[in-house]
mmCIF file of the C-alpha atoms, coordinates in Angstrom:
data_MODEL
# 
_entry.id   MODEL 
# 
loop_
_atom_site.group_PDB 
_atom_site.id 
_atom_site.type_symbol 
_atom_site.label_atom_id 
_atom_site.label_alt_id 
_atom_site.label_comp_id 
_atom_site.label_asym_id 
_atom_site.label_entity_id 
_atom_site.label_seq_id 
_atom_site.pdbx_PDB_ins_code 
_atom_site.Cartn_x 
_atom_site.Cartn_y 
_atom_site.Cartn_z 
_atom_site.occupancy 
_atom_site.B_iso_or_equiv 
_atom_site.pdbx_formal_charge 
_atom_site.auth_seq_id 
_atom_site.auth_comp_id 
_atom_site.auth_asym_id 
_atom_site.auth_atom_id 
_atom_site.pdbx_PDB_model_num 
ATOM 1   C CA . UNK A 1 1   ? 20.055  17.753  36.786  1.00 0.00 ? 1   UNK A CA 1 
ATOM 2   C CA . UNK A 1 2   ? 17.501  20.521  35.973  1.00 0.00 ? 2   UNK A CA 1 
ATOM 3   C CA . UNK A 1 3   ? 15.332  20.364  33.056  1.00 0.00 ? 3   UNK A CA 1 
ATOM 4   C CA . UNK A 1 4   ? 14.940  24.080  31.332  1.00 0.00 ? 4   UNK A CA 1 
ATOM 5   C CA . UNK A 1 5   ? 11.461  25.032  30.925  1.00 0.00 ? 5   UNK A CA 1 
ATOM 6   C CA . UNK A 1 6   ? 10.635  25.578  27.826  1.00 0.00 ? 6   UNK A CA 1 
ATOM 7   C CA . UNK A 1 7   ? 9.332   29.071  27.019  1.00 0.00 ? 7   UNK A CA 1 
ATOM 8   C CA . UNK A 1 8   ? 5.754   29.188  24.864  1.00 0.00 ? 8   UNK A CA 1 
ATOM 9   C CA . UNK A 1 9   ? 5.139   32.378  24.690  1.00 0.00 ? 9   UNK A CA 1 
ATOM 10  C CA . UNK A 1 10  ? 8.316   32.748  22.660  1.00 0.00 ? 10  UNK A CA 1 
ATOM 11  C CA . UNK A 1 11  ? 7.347   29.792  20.807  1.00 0.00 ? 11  UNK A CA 1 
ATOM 12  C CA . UNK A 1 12  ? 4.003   31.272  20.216  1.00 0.00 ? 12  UNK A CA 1 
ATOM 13  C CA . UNK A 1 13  ? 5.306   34.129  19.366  1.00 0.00 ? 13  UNK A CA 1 
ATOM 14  C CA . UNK A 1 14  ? 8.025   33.270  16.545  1.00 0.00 ? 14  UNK A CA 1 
ATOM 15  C CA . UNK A 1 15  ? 5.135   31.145  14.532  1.00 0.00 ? 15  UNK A CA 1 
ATOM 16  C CA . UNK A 1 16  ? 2.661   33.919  14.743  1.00 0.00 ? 16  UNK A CA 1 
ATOM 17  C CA . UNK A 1 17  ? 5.589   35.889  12.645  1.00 0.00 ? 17  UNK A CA 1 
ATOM 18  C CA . UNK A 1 18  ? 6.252   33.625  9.814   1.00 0.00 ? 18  UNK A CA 1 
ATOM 19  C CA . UNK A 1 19  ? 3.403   34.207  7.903   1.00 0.00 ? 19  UNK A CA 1 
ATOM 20  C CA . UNK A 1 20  ? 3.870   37.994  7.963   1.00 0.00 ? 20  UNK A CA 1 
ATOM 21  C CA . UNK A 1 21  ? 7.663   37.572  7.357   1.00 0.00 ? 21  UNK A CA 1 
ATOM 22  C CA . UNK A 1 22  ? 6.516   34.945  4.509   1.00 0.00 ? 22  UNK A CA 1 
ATOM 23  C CA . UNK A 1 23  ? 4.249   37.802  3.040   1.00 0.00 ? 23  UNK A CA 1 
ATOM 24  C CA . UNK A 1 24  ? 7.014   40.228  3.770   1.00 0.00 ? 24  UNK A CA 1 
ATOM 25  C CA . UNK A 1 25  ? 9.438   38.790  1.552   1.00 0.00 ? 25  UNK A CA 1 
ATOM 26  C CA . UNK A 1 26  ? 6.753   37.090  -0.894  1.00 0.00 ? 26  UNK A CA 1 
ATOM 27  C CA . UNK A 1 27  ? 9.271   36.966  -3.970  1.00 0.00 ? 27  UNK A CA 1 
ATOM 28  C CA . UNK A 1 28  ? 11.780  35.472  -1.711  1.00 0.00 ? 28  UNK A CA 1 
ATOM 29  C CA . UNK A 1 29  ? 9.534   32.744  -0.567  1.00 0.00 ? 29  UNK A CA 1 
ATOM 30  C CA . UNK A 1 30  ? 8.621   32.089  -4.106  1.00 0.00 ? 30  UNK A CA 1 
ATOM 31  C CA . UNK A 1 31  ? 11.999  31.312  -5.183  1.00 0.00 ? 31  UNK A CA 1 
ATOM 32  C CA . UNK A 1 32  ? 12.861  29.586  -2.271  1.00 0.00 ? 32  UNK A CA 1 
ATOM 33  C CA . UNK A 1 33  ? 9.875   27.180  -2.491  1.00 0.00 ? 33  UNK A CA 1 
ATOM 34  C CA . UNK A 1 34  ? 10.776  26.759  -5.924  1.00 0.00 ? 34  UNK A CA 1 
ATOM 35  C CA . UNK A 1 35  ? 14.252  25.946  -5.251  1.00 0.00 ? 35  UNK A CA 1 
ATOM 36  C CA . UNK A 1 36  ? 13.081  23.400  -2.564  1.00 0.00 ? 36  UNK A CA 1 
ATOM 37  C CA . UNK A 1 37  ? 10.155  21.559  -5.858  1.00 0.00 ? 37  UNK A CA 1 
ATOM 38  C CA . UNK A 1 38  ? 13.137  21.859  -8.069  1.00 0.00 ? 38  UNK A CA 1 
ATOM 39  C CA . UNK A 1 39  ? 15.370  19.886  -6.007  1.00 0.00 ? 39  UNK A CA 1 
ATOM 40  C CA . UNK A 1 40  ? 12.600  17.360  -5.055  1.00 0.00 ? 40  UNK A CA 1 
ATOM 41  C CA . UNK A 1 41  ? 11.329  17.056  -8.954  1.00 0.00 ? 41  UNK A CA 1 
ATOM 42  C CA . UNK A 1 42  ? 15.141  16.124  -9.685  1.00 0.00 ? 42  UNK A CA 1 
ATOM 43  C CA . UNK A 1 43  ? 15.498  14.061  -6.548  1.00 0.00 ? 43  UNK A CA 1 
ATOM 44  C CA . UNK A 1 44  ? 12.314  11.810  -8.169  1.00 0.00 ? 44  UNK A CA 1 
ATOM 45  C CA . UNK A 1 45  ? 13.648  11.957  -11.573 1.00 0.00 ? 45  UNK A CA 1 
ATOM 46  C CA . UNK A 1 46  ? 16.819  10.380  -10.560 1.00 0.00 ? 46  UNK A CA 1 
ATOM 47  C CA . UNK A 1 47  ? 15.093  7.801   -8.709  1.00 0.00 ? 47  UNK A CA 1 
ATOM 48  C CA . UNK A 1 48  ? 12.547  6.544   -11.789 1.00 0.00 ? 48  UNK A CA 1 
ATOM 49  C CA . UNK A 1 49  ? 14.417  6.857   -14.571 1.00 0.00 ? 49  UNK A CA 1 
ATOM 50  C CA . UNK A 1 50  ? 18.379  6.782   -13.727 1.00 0.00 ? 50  UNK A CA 1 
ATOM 51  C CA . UNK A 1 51  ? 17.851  4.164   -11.288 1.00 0.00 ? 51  UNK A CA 1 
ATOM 52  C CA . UNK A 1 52  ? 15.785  2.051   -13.267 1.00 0.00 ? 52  UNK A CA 1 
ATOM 53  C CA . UNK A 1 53  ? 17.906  1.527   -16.462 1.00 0.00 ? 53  UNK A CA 1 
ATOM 54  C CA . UNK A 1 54  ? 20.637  0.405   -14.202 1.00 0.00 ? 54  UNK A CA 1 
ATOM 55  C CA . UNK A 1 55  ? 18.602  -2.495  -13.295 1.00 0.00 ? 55  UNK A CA 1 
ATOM 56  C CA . UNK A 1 56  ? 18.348  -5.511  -15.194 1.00 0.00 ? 56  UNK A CA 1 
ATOM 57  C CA . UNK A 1 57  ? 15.133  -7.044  -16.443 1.00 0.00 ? 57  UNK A CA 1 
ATOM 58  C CA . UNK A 1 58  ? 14.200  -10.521 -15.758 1.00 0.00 ? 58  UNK A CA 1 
ATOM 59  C CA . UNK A 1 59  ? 12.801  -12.260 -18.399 1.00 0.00 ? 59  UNK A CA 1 
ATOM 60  C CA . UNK A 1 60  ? 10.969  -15.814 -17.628 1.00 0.00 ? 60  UNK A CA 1 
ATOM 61  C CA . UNK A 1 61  ? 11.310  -18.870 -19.106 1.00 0.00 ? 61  UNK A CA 1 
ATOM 62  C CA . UNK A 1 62  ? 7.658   -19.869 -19.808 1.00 0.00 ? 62  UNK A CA 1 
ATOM 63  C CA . UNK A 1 63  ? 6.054   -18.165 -22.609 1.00 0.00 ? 63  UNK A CA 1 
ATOM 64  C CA . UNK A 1 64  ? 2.579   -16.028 -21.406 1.00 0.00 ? 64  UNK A CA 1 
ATOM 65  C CA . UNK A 1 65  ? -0.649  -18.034 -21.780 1.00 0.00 ? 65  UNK A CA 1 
ATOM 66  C CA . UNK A 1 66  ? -4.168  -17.214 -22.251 1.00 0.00 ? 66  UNK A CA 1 
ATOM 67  C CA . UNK A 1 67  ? -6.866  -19.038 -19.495 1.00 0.00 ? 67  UNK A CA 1 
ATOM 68  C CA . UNK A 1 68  ? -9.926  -19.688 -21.502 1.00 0.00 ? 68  UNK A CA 1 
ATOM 69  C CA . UNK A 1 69  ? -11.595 -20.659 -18.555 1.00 0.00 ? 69  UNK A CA 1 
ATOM 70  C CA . UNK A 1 70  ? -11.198 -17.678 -16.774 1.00 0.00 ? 70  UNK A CA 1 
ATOM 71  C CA . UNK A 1 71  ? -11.938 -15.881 -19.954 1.00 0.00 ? 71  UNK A CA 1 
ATOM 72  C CA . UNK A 1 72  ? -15.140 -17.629 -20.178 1.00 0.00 ? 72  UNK A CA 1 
ATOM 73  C CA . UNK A 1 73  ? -16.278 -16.422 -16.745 1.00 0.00 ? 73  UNK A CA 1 
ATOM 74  C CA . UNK A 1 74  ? -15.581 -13.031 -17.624 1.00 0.00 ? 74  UNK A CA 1 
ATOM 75  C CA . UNK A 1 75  ? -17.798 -13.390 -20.820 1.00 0.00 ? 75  UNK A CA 1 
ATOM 76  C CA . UNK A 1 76  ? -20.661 -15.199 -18.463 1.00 0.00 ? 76  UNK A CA 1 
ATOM 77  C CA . UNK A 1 77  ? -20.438 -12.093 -16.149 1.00 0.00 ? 77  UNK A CA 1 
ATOM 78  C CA . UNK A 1 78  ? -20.512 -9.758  -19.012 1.00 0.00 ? 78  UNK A CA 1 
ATOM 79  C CA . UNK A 1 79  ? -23.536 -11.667 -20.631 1.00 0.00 ? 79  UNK A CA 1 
ATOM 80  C CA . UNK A 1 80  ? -25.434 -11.707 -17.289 1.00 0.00 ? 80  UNK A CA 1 
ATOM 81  C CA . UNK A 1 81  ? -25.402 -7.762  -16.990 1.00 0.00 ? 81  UNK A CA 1 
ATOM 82  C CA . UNK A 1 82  ? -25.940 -6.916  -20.768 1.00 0.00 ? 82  UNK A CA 1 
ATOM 83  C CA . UNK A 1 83  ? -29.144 -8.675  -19.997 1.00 0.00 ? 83  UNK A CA 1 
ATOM 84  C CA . UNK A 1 84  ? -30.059 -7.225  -16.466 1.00 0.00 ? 84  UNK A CA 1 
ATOM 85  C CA . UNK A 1 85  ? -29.898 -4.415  -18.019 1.00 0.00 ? 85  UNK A CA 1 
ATOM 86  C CA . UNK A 1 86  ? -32.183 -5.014  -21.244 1.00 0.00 ? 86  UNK A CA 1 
ATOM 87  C CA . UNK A 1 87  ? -34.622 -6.268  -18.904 1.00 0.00 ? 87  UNK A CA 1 
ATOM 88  C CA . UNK A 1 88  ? -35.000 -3.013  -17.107 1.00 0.00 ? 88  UNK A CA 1 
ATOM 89  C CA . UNK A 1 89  ? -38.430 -0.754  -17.273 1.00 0.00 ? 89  UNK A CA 1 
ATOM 90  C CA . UNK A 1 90  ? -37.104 2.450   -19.201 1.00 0.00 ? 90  UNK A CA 1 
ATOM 91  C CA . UNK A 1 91  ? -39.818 5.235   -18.313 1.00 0.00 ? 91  UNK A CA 1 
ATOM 92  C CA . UNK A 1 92  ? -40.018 8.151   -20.963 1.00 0.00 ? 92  UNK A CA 1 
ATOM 93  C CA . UNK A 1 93  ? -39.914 11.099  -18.160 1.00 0.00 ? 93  UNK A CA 1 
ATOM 94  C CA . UNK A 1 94  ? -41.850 14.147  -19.763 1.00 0.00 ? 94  UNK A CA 1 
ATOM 95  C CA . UNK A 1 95  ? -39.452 17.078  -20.155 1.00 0.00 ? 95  UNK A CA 1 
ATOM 96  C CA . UNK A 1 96  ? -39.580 19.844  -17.996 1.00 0.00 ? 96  UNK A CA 1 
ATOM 97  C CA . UNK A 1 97  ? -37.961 22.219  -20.629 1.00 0.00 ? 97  UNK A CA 1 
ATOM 98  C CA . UNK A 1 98  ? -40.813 22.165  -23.314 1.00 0.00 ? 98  UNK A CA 1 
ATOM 99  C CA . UNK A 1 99  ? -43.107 24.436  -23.385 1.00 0.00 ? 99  UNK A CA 1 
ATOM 100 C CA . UNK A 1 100 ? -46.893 22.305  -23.811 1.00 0.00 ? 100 UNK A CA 1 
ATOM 101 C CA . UNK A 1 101 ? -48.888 24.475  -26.235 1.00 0.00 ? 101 UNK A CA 1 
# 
């Protein structure tokens, strides 16, 4: 069994022409590249919203609670930057942009 050898040049050749045959037949392109985003916007369209309401939601049983402790370690972290950053030295820079008289 022989195994054709496959011709680059040709190869080479044929991709070197499609972006002259692209710029050739710009308006073409344009409508074909829109065709292709129109089809591919409807494609994802179908998926998120047709899709979706066919599927039922789940609801759970147990109501949604609040963790106060968790909530409290938020507020510690909070508290612990707030004052990192009130203890910080804030130098007055002199401005560039004024003229000293």
């Amino acid at each position: 069994m022989k195994i054709p050898k496959v011709k680059t040049k040709k190869i080479k050749h044929f991709f070197k022409k499609i972006p002259k045959k692209l710029a050739v037949y710009a308006f073409l392109t344009f409508l074909g590249t829109l065709l292709i985003f129109l089809i591919l916007s409807a494609f994802i369209f179908y998926q998120n919203v047709t899709l979706a309401q066919k599927k039922e939601i789940e609801v759970s049983e147990s109501p949604l609670g609040f963790d106060e402790t968790t909530y409290q370690q938020v507020l510690d972290v909070w508290e612990q930057r707030e004052k990192r950053f009130n203890e910080l030295n804030f130098e007055e820079y002199l401005n560039i942009f004024i003229a000293i008289d």
